[in-house]
C-alpha positions in Angstrom: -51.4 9.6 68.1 -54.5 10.9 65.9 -55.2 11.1 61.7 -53.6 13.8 61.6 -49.9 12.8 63.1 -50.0 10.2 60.8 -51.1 12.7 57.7 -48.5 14.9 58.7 -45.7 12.2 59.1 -46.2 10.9 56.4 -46.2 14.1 54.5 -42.9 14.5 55.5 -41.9 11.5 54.5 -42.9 12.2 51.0 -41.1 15.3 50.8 -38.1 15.2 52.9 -38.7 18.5 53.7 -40.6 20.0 56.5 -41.2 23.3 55.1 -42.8 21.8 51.9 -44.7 19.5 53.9 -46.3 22.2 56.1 -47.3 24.1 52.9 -49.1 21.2 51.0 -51.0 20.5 54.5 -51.5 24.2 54.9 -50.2 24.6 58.1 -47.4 26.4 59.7 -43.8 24.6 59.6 -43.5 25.1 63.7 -46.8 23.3 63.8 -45.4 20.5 61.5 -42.3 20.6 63.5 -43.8 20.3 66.8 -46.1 17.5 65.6 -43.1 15.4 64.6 -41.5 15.6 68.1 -44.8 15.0 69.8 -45.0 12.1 67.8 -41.5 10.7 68.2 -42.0 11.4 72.1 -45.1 9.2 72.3 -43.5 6.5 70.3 -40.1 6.4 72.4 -37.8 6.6 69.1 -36.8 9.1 66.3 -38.1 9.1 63.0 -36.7 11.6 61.2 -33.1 12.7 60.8 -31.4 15.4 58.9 -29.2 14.7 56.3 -27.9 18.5 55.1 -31.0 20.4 53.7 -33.2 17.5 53.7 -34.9 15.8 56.3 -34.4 11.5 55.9 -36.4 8.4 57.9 -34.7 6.8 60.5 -34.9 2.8 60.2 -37.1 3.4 62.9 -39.3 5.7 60.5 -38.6 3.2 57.4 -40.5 0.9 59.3 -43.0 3.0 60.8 -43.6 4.7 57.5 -45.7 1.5 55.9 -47.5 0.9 59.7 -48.7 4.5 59.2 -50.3 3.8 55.7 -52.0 1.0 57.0 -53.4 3.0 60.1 -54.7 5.8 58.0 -56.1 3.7 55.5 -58.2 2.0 58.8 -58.9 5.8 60.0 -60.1 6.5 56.6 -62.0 3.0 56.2 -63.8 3.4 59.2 -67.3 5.8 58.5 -67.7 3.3 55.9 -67.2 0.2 57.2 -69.4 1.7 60.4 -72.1 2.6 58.6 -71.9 -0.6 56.2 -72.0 -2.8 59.7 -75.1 -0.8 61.0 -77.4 -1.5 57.4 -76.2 -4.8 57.3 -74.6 -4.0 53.9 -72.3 -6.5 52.3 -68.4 -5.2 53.5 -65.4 -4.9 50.7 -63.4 -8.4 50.4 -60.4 -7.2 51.6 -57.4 -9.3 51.2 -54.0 -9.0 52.8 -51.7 -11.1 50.4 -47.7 -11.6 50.3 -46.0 -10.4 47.0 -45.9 -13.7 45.4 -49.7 -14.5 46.1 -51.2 -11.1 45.6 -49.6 -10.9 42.3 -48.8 -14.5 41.1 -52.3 -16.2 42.2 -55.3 -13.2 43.2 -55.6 -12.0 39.4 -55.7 -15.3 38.1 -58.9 -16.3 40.5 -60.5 -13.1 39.9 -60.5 -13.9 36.5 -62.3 -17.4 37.4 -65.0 -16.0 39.5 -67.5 -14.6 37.2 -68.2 -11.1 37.6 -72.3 -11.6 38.8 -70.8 -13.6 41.6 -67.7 -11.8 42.9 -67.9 -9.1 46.5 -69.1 -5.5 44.4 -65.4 -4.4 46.0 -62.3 -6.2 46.4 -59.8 -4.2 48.0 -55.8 -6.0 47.5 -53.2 -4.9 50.2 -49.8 -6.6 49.5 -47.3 -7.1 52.5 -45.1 -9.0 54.5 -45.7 -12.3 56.4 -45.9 -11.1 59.5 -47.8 -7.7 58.0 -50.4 -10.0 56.8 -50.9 -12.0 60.4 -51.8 -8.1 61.8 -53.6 -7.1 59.0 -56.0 -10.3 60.1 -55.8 -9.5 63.8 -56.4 -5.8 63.1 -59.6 -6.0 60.9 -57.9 -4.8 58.2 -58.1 -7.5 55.8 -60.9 -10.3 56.2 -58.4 -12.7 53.7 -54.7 -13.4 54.3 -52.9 -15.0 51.8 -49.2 -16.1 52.8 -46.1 -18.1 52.7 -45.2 -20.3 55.8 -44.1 -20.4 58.5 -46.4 -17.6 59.9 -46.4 -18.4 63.8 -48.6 -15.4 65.3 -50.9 -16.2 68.1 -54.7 -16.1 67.0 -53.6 -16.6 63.5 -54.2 -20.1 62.2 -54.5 -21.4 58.5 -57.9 -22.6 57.0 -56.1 -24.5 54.2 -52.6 -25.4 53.7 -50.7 -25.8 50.7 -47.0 -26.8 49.3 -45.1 -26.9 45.7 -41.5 -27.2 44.6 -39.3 -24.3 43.4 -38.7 -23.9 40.0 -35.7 -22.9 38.1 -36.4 -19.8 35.3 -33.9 -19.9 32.3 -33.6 -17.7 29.5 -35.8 -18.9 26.4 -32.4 -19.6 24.3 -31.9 -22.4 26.4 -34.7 -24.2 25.7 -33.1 -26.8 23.5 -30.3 -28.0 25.9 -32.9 -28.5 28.9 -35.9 -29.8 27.0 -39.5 -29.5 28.8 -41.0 -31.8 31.6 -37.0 -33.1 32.2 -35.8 -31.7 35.9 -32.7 -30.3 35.9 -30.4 -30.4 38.8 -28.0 -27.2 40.4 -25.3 -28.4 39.1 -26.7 -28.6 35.6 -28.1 -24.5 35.8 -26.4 -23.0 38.8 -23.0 -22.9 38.3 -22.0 -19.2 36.7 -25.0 -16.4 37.4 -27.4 -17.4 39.9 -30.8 -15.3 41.5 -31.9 -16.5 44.8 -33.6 -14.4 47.7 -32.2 -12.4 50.3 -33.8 -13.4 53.6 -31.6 -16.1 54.6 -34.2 -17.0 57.3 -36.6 -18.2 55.0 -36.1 -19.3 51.2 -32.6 -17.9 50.3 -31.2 -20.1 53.7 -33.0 -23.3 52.0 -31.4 -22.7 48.5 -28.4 -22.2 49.8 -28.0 -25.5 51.8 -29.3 -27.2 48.8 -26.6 -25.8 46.3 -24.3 -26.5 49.5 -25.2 -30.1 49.5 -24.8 -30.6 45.8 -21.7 -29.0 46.1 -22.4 -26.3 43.6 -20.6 -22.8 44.0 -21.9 -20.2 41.5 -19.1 -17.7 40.3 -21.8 -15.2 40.7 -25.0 -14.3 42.9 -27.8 -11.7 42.4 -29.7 -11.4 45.8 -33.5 -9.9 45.7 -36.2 -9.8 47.8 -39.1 -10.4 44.6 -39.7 -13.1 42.8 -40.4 -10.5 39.6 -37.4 -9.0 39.8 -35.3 -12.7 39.8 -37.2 -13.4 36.6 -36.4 -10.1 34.7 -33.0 -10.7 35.5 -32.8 -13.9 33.7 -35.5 -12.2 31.0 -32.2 -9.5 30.7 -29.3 -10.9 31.7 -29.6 -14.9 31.2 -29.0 -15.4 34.5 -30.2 -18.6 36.3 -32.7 -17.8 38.7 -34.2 -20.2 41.7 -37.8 -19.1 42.5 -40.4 -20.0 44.3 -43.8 -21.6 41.9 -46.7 -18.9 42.3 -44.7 -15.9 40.8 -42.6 -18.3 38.6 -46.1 -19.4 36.9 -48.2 -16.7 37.7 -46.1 -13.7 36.3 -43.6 -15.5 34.4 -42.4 -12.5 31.4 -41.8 -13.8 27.7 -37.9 -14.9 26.8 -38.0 -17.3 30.2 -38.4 -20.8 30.6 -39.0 -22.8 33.8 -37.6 -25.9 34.6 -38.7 -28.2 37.9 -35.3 -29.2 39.6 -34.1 -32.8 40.6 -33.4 -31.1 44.4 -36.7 -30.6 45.8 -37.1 -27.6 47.9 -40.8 -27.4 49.0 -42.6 -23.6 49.1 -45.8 -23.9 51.5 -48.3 -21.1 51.9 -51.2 -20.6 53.9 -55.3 -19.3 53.1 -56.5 -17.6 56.3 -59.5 -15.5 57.5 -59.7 -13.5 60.3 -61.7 -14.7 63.5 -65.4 -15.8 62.6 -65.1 -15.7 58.9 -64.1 -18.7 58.0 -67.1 -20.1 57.2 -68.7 -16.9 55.5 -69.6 -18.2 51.8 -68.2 -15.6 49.5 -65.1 -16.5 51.8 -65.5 -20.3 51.1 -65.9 -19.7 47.9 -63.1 -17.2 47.3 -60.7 -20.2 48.9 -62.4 -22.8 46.4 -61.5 -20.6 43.3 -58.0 -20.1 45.0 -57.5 -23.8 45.6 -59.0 -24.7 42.3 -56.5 -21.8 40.4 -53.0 -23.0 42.2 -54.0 -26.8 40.9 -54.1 -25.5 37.0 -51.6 -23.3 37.8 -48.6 -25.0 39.8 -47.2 -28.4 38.7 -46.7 -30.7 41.9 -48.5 -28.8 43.9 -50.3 -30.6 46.7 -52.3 -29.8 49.5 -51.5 -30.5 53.3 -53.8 -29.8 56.2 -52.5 -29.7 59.9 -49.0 -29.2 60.9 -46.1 -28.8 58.1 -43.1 -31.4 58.1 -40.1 -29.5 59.0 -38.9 -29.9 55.3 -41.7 -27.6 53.8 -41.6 -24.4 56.4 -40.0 -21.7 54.8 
């Protein structure tokens, strides 16, 4: 597997259509063709399929589809990060962050850390849990920034962190749940609720707690973004339960957020990758992070070592 099976892969991918791919890499389509089997032979599985005049990803190829951006964004990284290493230049800040962090906390510190002081490039890569973990193990991404639990081998967390999840209501509601006065599920959650739809992580959490306060909701809206729970409730009124970093981070006009009587804890993790740890503009980077989720998050609190059951994720 080379640059180019990637490029061309992914090429594909983009068009759904080999012959159109072939012509915007200016090659010939049995060249293309070949390079897809040659490709899914090496890797053991099919990517592609075809679904009548176009060609569609496997869920094999779904999956290989964001692996292969990040590998060709390494192949293309490389002369400069190699040449960077050799004159002891300063390398990008690159920073590997789940959803809710790269967009709910990383603007907010950059806006901290003033401008004189900050790496001259920052480079934000936003991805799954377990995405992050490799991004750290590969060298692509000196920063990870995730939610727990995150148990990958050579992966530990320099600082620890955990917060409630809040409640988002629509702003016309404003007078029946007035502010700093938690509201509990069966006050909100009973006709239109959001949650999440990885019932391994948060959405299995929510659900035991509406389960244990015996409330059934006529409806449910499953998503897998925090962004999109809170534009439903900006749209539609619905009720949504989210966790804190996007809620306060990103939270759109017309919504409200309310802390909830039932506790359910949302802990996330600072890492570096190996031997960074102690780099300043690293230590500093976590500082301005820290510093930003305490002025950002109510009841946020910060616990080094191993997690209590009852904040894992």
């Amino acid at each position: 597997m080379n640059k180019r099976d990637l490029q061309t892969f992914l090429k594909v991918a983009e068009t759904g259509n080999v012959t159109q791919a072939a012509e915007l890499l200016d090659r010939s389509q049995p060249s293309v063709t070949r390079c897809l089997q040659d490709l899914e032979s090496s890797l053991g599985f099919a990517l592609t399929e075809r679904v009548g005049r176009r060609i569609s990803l496997t869920a094999e190829g779904v999956a290989f589809e964001e692996e292969a951006r990040r590998l060709l964004a390494m192949f293309e990284d490389l002369p400069a990060r190699t040449l960077a290493r050799a004159k002891g230049s300063a390398l990008p800040m690159s920073i590997s962050a789940t959803s809710a962090l790269g967009t709910g906390l990383v603007p907010h510190v950059l806006e901290r850390w003033p401008e004189a002081d900050r790496p001259k490039e920052i480079r934000l890569m936003q991805a799954a849990p377990n995405t992050v973990a490799q991004d750290l193990l590969s060298g692509n991404a000196r920063i990870g920034l995730s939610s727990l639990p995150l148990d990958v081998p050579g992966v530990t967390a320099e600082r620890v962190f955990s917060a409630p999840l809040v409640v988002a209501l629509p702003e016309s509601r404003a007078a029946e749940f007035p502010e700093n006065v938690p509201v509990s599920l069966t006050q909100v959650a009973t006709n239109t609720v959001v949650t999440m739809l990885d019932q391994t992580r948060l959405q299995g959490r929510i659900l035991q707690a509406l389960d244990k306060a015996s409330v059934h909701p006529e409806r449910a809206i499953r998503v897998n973004s925090s962004v999109s729970a809170l534009q439903f409730t900006r749209l539609t009124g619905a009720t949504a339960i989210v966790e804190p970093i996007t809620a306060h981070g990103m939270r759109p006009s017309g919504v409200i957020l309310r802390s909830l009587v039932e506790q359910i804890d949302f802990s996330i993790g600072f890492f570096a990758a190996a031997g960074l740890a102690g780099a300043r503009d690293t230590k500093e980077f976590f500082d301005l992070c820290e510093a930003t989720l305490f002025d950002l998050i109510p009841q946020v609190r910060r616990i080094d070592g191993p997690l209590p059951s009852n904040t894992r994720d």
